[in-house]
C-alpha positions, 0 to 999 in steps of 0.5 A: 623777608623770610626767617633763616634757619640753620640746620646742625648735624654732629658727627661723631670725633675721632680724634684724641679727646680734649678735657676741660679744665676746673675753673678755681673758685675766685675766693681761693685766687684771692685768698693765695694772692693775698697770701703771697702778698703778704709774704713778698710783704714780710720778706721784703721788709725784713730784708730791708732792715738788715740791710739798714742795720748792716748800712748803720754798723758800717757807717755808710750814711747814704745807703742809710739814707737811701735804705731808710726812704724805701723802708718808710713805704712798708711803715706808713698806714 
């Protein structure tokens, strides 16, 4: 059985000329993701403890109780 072979030719392009993007090195994606996760992080739990402390003010003992569940995950190591 014979070997194919492929010929290429290239033509010149006319049309409108496309870039590449620059691929982001891996450590920067992580490094800003960890970032932002830590953000989200600390906002998110900040935002839970006023609402537990407003839930404790008003006296409201099941959103306490609700409040208090959620906040146990961003204390548990």
């Amino acid at each position: 059985m014979k070997k194919e072979k492929l010929v290429y030719r290239f033509y010149r392009y006319d049309g409108e000329v496309l870039y590449a993007r620059r691929e982001i090195p891996f450590e920067i994606i992580l490094t800003s993701r960890m970032i932002l996760d830590e953000l989200c992080f600390n906002w998110n739990k900040a935002k839970l403890i006023t609402e537990i402390d407003h839930a404790i003010e008003y006296g409201n003992k099941e959103a306490f109780l609700q409040l208090s569940d959620e906040y146990r995950n961003y204390i548990w190591e």
